[in-house]
C-alpha positions, 0 to 999 in steps of 0.5 A, a space after each residue: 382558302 377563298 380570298 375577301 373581295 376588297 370591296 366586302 365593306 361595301 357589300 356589308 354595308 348594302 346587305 344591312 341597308 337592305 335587311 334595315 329596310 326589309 324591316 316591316 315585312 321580317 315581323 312574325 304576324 307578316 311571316 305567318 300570313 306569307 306561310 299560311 298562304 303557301 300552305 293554301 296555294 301548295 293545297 291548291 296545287 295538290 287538289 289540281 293535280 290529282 283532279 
C-alpha cells in the first residue's frame, strides 16, 4: 500500500487554492470555445498534412 506523504494537508490545501481560482475558466460557455478551437486547429492540421 502506498504510504500518505505527511504533507497530504498542505498539498490538499494548494489543489483547492488552485481549482478556486481557476474558477472563471471551468465555466461551459469558456470550455466550449476551448473544444471548438481544438476541433479548428486538429482540421487545420488534417487539411495540412494531406496537402
Amino acid at each position: 500500500m502506498r504510504q500518505r506523504s505527511p504533507n497530504v494537508d498542505e498539498e490538499r490545501a494548494i489543489r483547492d487554492t488552485a481549482l478556486r481560482e481557476a474558477w472563471p475558466y471551468t465555466d461551459s460557455r469558456a470550455n466550449y470555445e476551448i473544444a471548438a478551437r481544438a476541433r479548428t486547429a486538429q482540421a487545420e492540421g488534417r487539411e495540412r498534412a494531406h496537402a
